[in-house]
N, C-alpha and C positions, 0 to 999 in steps of 0.2 A: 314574474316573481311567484304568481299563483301555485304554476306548473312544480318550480323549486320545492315550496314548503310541503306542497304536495308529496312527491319522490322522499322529501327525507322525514315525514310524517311516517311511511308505507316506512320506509328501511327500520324505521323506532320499534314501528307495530311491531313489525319478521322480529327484530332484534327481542322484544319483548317476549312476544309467544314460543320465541326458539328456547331463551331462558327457563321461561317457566315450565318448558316440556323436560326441559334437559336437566333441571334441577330435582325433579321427585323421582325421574325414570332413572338417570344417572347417578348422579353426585351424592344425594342424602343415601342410599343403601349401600352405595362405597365409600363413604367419607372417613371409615375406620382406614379403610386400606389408602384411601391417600394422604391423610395427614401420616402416615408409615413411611408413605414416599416422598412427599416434603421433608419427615425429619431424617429420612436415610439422605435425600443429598445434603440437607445443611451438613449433616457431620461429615460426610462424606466430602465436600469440595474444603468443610475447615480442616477437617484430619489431612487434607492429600496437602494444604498447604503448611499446616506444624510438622508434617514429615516431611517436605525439603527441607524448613527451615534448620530442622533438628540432625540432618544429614548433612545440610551444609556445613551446619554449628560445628558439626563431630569430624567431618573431613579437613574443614580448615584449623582445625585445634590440631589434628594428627600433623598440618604440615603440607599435606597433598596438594592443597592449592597455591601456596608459598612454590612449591618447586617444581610445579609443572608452568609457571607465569612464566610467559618468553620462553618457551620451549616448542618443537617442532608437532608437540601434541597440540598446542595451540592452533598453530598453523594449518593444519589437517582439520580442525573443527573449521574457522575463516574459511576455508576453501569448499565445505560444505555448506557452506552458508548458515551453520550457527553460530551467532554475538557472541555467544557466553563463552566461559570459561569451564573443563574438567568437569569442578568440583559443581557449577552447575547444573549444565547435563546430567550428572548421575542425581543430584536433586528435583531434580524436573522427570526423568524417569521413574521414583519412586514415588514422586505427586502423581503419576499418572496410572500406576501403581496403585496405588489407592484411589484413584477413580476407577478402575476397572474392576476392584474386585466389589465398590459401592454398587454400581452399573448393575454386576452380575447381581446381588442380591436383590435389586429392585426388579430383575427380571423374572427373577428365579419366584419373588414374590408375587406378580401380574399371572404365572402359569405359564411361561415359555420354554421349557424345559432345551428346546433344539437352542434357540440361542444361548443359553444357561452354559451349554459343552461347549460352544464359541470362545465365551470370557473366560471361562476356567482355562480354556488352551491357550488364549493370549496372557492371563495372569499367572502359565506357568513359565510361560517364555521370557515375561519381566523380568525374573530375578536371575535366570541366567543370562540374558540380554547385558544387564547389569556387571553381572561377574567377567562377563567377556571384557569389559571396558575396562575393566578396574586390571585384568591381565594385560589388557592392552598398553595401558598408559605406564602400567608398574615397567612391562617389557620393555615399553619406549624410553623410558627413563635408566635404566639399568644399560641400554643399548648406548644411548648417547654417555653413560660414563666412563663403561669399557672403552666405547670407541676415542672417548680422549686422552685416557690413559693409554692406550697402543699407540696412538700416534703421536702422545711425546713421546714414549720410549722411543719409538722409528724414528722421532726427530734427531734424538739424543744419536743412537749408534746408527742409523741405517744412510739416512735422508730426509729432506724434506718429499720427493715425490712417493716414496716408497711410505714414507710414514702416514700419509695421507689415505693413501692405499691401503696399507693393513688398518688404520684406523677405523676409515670407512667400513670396509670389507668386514671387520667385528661389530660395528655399529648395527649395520644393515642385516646381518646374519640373525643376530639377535633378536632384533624387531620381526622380520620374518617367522621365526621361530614361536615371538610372544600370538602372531596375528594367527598361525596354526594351532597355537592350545587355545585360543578364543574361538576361534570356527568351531574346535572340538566341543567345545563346553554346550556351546550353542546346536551340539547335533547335525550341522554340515559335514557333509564329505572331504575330509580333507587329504585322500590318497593321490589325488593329482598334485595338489601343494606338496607333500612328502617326496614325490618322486622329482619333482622342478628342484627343491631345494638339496635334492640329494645329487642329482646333476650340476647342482650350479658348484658345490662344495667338491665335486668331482673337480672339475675345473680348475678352482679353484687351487684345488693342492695340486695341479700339475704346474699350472701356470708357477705358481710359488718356490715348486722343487727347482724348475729349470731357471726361475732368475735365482735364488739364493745360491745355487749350481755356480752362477756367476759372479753374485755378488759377494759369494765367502772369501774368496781368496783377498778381496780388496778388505772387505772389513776385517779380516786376521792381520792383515798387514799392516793397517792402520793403529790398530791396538799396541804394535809392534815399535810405529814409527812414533806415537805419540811418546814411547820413551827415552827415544832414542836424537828424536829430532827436537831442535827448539826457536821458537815463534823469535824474527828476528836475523838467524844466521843467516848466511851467503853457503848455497850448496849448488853444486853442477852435477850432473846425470846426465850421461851422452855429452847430446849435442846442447842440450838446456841447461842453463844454470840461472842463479836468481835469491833472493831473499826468501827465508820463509816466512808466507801472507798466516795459513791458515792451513790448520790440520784436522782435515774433514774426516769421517770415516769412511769414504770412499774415496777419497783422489787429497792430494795435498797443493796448494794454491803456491805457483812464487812470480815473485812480484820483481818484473824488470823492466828499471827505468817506469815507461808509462804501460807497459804491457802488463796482462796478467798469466800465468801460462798454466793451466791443469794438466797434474801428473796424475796418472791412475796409480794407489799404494800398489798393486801389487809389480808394478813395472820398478819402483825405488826400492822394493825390499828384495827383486829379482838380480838388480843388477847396481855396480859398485858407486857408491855416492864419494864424490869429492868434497872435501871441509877445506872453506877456509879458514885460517886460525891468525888471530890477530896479531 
């Protein structure tokens, strides 16, 4: 036991004489400049936290967090592995925001001048960092509204696989598009991105020439047949004959017996329909 109080007598002394060295050499002839540094973080970690607050306050009044909830921008944060939501992210960036450019003034106050041009470069990059996001999510959202408006219209006149397709294909165009003006804003190169997307759009409209190449003749026909035909009758073509199910804009359904039989319009607008009439 002797040994013990011994060891932590000696640690008391160190701890004492280190004190009282370090207090008149140190502290007392900078105590101006630290209590600066003390009050720069207090306002500094409360300012970085009234300004999410006051960003989230103003994001969720705009609406922005209402309509990105359940949305694929969601999605995309979960799979990086941040909880939160949008509208928090961009508040959590601007709290940090305002601890970087606190950081920098306490540094800039100590005399470090080399790290000074550090924080200044990353508290320029915060607020385009930010802006990229805010094109991002705008684009994501704009992307998924075109995209479902295309593909009811395609549902309406084309198809369901085709509607899905053009829907998609302006969804995804879209978002691509929002994710090239963000890299921009942020100073990335985005001439590899420009030349992908301008290939893929290449593609695209060939792929599209040669089915609508195909697909016109059925959907002019159907336009044609939905005035002519009616849900109900007994009609024969060729060898087929049958009720009509359903007048699709690409093919017309007849229904015989327990079979169902798919005419492509442009084969019943090519060749002579038989009526039966009551």
């Amino acid at each position: 036991m002797a040994s013990i109080n011994e060891i932590l007598q000696g640690v008391w002394v160190w701890i004492t004489s280190f004190t009282n060295d370090i207090m008149p050499v140190y502290v007392l002839p900078n105590i101006q400049l630290i209590i600066q540094i003390v009050i720069l973080l207090i306002v500094g970690y409360i300012g970085g936290k009234i300004g999410k607050i006051i960003i989230v306050k103003i994001l969720s009044v705009t609406g922005l967090r209402k309509i990105t909830i359940r949305t694929w921008t969601e999605d995309i944060l979960k799979a990086m592995g941040y909880k939160g939501t949008i509208v928090g992210l961009i508040g959590d960036l601007v709290k940090w925001f305002i601890y970087i450019l606190v950081i920098g003034v306490i540094i800039d106050t100590l005399g470090f001048p080399g790290f000074v041009n550090i924080f200044n470069q990353i508290a320029i990059f915060v607020p385009k960092f930010i802006v990229a996001i805010l094109i991002i999510v705008i684009g994501f959202l704009i992307a998924d509204f075109f995209g479902k408006i295309f593909e009811e219209a395609g549902r309406r006149f084309i198809g369901e696989v085709v509607s899905s397709f053009s829907g998609g294909l302006v969804k995804y165009s879209i978002a691509l598009v929002a994710i090239i003006m963000a890299l921009g804003v942020i100073g990335l190169d985005t001439t590899p991105l420009n030349i992908m997307f301008t290939l893929i759009l290449a593609a695209i409209v060939v792929v599209l020439t040669i089915g609508i190449k195909d697909m016109l003749p059925n959907v002019t026909s159907g336009m044609y047949l939905k005035k002519t035909l009616k849900h109900g009758e007994h009609i024969k073509i060729g060898h087929h004959s049958g009720i009509v199910e359903k007048i699709e804009p690409m093919a017309v359904t007849l229904r015989q017996g327990s079979k169902r039989i798919l005419i492509p319009n442009h084969i019943l607008s090519e060749n002579p329909i038989e009526r039966r009439t009551k």
